[in-house]
N, C-alpha and C positions, 0 to 999 in steps of 0.2 A: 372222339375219344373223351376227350375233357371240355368242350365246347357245348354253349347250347345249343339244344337241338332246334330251333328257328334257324339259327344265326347257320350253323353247317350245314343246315338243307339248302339256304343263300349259296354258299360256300359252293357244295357239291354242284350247283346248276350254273354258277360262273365259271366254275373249274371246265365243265363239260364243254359251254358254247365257245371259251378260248382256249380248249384246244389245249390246257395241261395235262401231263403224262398223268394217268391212273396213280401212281404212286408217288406224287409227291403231297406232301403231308399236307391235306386241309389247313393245318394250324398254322400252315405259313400264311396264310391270306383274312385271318380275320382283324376287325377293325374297330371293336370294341372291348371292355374289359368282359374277360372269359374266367369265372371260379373253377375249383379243382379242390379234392381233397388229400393230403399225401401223408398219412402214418409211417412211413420207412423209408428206406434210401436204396437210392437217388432222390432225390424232393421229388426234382423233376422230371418225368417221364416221355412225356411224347415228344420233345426236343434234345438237341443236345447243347448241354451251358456249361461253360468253364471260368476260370479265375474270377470269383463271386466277390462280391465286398456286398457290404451291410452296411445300415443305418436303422437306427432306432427314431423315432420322431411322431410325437403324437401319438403312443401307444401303438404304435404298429411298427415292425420290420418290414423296409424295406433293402430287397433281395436284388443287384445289379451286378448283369452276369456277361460275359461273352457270349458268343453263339455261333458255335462248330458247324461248318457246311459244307465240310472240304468231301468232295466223292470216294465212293468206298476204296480203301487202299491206295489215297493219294498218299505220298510221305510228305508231307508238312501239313500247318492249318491252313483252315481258311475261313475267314471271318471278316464279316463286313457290317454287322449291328449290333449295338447292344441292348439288352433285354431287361425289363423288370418285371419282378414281382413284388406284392406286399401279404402279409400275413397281420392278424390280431395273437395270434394263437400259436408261431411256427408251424400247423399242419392243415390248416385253411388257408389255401392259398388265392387268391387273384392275380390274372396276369394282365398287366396292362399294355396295350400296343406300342410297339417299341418306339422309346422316347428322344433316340437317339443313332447317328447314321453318320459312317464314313464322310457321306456326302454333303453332310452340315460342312464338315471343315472343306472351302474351297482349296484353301493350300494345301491341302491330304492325298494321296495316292489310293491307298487301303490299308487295310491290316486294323482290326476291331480291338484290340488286345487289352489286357488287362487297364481297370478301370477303379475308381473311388469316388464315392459322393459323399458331401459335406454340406450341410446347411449354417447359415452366416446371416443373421438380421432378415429371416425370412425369404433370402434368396434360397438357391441351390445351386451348387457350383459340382462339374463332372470333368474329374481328372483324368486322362484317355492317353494311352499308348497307341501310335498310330506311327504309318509310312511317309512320310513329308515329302510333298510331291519336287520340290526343285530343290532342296538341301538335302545330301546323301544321308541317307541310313534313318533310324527311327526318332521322333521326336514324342512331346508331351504340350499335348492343347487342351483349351479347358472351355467348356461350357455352359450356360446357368437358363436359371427357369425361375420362373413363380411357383411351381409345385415340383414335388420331389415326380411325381410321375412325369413331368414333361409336356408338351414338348420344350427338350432344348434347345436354343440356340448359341453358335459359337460367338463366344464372348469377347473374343479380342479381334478375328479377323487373322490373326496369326498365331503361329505356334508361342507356345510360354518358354519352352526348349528346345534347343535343337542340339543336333549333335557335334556341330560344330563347338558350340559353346561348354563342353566336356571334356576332359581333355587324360581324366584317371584311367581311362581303358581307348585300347585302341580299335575297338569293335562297332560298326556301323551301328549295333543293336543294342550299347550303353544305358540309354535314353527309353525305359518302359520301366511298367508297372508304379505309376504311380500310387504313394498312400500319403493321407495327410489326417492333419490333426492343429485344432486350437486349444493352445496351453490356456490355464487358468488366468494369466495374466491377459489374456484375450490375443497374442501374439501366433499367429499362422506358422506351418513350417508345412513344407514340401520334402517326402521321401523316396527315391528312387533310384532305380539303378539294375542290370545285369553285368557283374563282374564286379564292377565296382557299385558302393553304395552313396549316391550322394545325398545333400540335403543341403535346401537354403527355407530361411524367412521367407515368406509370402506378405506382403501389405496388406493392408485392411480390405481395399476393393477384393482380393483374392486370385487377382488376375496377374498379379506384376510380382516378381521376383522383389526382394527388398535383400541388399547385401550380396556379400558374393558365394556361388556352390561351394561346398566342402564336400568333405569325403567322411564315411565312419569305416573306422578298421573293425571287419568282423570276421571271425574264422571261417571258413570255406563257405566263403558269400557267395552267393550263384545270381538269384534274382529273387521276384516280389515278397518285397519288404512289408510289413504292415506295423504302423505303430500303435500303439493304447497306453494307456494310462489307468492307473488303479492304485489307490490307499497311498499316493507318492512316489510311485513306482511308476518308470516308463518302461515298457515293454518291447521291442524290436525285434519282430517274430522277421524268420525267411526262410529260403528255399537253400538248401545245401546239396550239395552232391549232384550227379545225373545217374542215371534217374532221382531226383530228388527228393529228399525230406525235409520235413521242417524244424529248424533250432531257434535258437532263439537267445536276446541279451536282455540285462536290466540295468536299470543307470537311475539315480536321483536326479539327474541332468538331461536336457532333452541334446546337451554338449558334449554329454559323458563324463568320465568315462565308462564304456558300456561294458559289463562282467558275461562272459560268454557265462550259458547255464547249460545248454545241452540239448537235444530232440527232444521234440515234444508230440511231432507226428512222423511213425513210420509211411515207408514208398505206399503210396496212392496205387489200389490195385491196377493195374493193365493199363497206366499213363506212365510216362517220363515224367511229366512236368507236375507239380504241389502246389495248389495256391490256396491261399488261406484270408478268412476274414474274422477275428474276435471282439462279440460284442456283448453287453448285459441286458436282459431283458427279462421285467416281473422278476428279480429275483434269484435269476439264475445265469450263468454263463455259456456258450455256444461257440463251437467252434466249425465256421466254414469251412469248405474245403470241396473238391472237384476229383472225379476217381475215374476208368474207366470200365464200370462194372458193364453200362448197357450197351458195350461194343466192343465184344468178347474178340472179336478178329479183324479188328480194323484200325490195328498201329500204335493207339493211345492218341489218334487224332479227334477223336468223337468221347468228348469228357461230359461229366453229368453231378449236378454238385448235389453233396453231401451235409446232413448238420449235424452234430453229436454233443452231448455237453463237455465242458471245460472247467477243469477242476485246478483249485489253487491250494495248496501246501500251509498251515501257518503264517510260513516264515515267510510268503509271495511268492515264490516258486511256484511254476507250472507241473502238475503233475501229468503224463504222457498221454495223449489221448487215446480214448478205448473206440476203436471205428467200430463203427456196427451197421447191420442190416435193418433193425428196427427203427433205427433215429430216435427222436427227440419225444416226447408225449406233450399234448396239451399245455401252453403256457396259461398260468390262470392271474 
């Protein structure tokens, strides 16, 4: 499909001698970066990727996505890697062999779940909702690289949170979606939460909690938070409602306190879940997000991410986003 044609002809005659079913997707098996071209939405096509985050760095977007695999008409996900892409342009895309795997964290059970990457003094550090194999319920482990592509490695050898150490909601599922952000003053903060929103300092390695978790009050918090910053304005977009949309606060403070402002993205076609990533690039603003356009009958398990622009108001205010079929055009 999107694959070169050397590299799938490999593909198709490994495929054949062991013995994989005719229909499972070639693109799971390659082992090299594969280009693609994508003028509309879904970006992504011949897979299926959910809860995106972004990075700008070096003139390119980089795209880090979940990746849905759960079988037709299971009811829940299932996700066990997560996935990158990078672009110069938002609709040139390359995909890079995934840089990243349940199976890096030894203390992890599964569960690939929403994810944030952040570069720090030439590191890269990847913030990951995951199943913590011997402390109950979901935690947040993090791991770093010398390239934003990968390979990762986990960077501590243990979780950075656990569910134990939460104590705002009494749900084993607290503890996901991580998003982070260094303030100007060079200071880290860690953002996360389902139900409840927490948020602590990060130290400089990026690895280590500095200070104790808080909580932010936000009106009908559900889960993934994303923070930004813009012209002194922090930003604290999330997921409201079930099926969910996305609202959003703004604060001078990364302390608060935080002014609810209101949706900014209506329900995600033929998904329950919304997840979002806003970044600038050349010029223009972008807003991520995951829908379930290319899995018309199969639950809202099989999500496929989305880019649209993202427009601001004078006064900093978000103005609502306009989803579209077309996407984004050519960043120049």
């Amino acid at each position: 499909m999107f694959i070169k044609k050397s590299l799938s002809v490999a593909i198709i005659y490994i495929a054949a001698i062991s013995g994989v079913p005719a229909a499972t997707p070639v693109t799971e098996f390659f082992l090299t970066d594969t280009t693609f071209h994508s003028s509309s939405n879904p970006v992504i096509k011949h897979k299926f990727t959910a809860d995106p985050a972004a990075m700008v760095y070096k003139d390119k977007v980089y795209l880090y996505t979940g990746h849905d695999v759960a079988p037709p008409n299971k009811p829940n996900y299932e996700m066990h890697e997560w996935l990158c892409f990078s672009s110069p342009d938002m609709v040139n895309w390359t995909e890079h062999p995934s840089p990243l795997n349940v199976k890096t964290f030894a203390w992890a059970k599964d569960d690939a779940w929403a994810s944030q990457v952040i570069e720090r003094d030439g590191k890269f550090y990847w913030y990951v909702a995951i199943e913590h194999g011997t402390v109950r319920g979901k935690a947040i482990g993090v791991a770093v690289s010398d390239s934003p592509t990968g390979p990762f490695k986990d960077a501590r050898s243990s979780a950075l949170v656990t569910n134990d150490m939460t104590k705002a909601a009494s749900i084993p599922w607290d503890d996901i979606d991580p998003t982070v952000m260094i303030d100007d003053d060079g200071q880290a903060y860690l953002i996360w939460g389902n139900t409840a929103c927490y948020y602590a300092k990060l130290k400089k390695n990026m690895i280590e909690l500095e200070g104790p978790i808080k909580t932010i009050k936000l009106p009908e918090y559900t889960e993934a938070p994303w923070i930004h910053k813009r012209n002194g304005w922090y930003y604290l977009s999330y997921a409201t409602g079930f099926p969910e949309k996305i609202a959003y606060a703004m604060s001078k403070s990364i302390n608060g306190p935080w002014v609810y402002k209101g949706i900014i993205n209506e329900l995600a076609g033929n998904s329950n879940t919304n997840h979002q990533a806003i970044i600038d690039f050349k010029g223009k603003s972008y807003f991520v997000y995951h829908n379930g356009a290319l899995a018309a009958n199969e639950g809202g398990y099989h999500r496929s991410v989305c880019i649209d622009y993202l427009y601001y108001n004078p006064d900093g205010t978000i103005k609502r986003v306009i989803m579209t079929s077309e996407g984004v055009k050519p960043a120049k």
